[in-house]
C-alpha positions in Angstrom: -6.5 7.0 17.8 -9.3 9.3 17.9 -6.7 12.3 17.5 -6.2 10.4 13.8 -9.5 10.4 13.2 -9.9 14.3 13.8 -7.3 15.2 11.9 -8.7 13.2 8.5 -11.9 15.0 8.9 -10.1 18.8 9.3 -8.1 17.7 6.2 -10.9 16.4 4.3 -12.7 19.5 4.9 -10.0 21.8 3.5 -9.9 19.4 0.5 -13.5 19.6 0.2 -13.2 23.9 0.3 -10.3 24.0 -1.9 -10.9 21.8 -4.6 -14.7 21.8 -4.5 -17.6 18.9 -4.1 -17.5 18.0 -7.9 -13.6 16.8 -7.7 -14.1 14.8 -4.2 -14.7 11.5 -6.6 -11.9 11.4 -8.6 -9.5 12.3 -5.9 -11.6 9.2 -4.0 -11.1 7.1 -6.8 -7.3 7.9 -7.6 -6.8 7.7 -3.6 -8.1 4.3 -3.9 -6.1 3.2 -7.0 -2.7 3.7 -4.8 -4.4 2.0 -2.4 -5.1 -1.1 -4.3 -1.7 -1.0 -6.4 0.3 -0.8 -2.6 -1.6 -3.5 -1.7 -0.9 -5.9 -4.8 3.0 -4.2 -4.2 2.9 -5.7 -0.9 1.7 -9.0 -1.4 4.1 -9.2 -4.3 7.2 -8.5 -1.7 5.6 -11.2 0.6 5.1 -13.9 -2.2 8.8 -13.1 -2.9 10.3 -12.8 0.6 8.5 -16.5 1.5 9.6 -18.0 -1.7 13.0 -17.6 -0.9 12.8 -18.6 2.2 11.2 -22.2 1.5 13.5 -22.4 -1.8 16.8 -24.2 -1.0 19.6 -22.2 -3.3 21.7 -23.9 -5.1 24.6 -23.6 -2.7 23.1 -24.9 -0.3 22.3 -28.1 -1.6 26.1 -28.9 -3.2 28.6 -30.6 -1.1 31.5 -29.0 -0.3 34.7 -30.0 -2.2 
């Protein structure tokens, strides 16, 4: 774990050289966009993976003929 932590700090540093101080916020801000929009993304999948579970299809619930 802290060989994860190392490595985000070396990266942010060479993020912090190359693109300069005065870009760090809108790469923090577009970084946390994805972020937010994976996270709605996966809650999404969830709703739709339990809702198929818990709903009977139609199939199902005929008897065979």
């Amino acid at each position: 774990m802290p060989d994860i932590i190392v490595v985000l700090v070396i990266i942010l540093i060479v993020v912090v050289i190359m693109r300069g101080p005065k870009t760090l916020p809108k790469l923090g801000e577009a970084f946390g966009r994805g972020v937010k929009e994976a996270k709605a993304g996966a809650i999404a999948a969830q709703d739709e993976i339990q809702n198929r579970t818990t709903t009977p299809d139609s199939d199902e619930t005929d008897p065979p003929a």
